[in-house]
C-alpha positions, 0 to 999 in steps of 0.5 A, a space after each residue: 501488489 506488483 507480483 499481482 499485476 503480472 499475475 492479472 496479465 496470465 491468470 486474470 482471476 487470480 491476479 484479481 484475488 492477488 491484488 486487493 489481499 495485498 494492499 489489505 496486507 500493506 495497509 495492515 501492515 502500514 497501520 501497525 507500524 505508524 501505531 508502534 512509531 506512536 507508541 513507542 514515543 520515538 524522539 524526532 531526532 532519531 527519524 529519517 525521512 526514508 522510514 517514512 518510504 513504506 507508509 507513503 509510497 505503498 498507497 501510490 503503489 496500490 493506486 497503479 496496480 488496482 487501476 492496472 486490473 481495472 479496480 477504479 474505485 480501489 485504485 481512486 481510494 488508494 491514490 487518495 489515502 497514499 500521500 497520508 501513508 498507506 
């Protein structure tokens, strides 16, 4: 995402393709390791706070660098679904 955003400052179409491809990939990404986390019945003992970074962080990540190129709506969607994890 934030090679994306220093693309959109260059090449702006390109940073535009960037962008969303890569909050997609997080967000896949996200769902697939919150579905493993649910799957594979980890014990609550065994979880630390910073495993929570990626899902969390990536939604609030996404939010700057849409709204960065401009995405309003991606980035209001984004900012809205972060705290929730990716």
């Amino acid at each position: 995402m934030l090679l994306g955003t220093e693309l959109y400052h260059f090449a702006p179409l390109p940073g535009l393709v960037l962008i969303p491809l890569s909050i997609a990939a997080a967000t896949v990404f996200d769902s697939w390791l919150i579905a493993f986390w649910m799957r594979a019945g980890i014990q609550l003992e065994s979880v630390h706070g910073g495993f929570l970074l990626p899902t969390g962080a990536a939604g609030f990540v996404a939010a700057t660098t849409a709204a960065t190129a401009g995405l309003t709506a991606l980035a209001i969607s984004c900012l809205a679904v972060g705290p929730c994890g990716g």
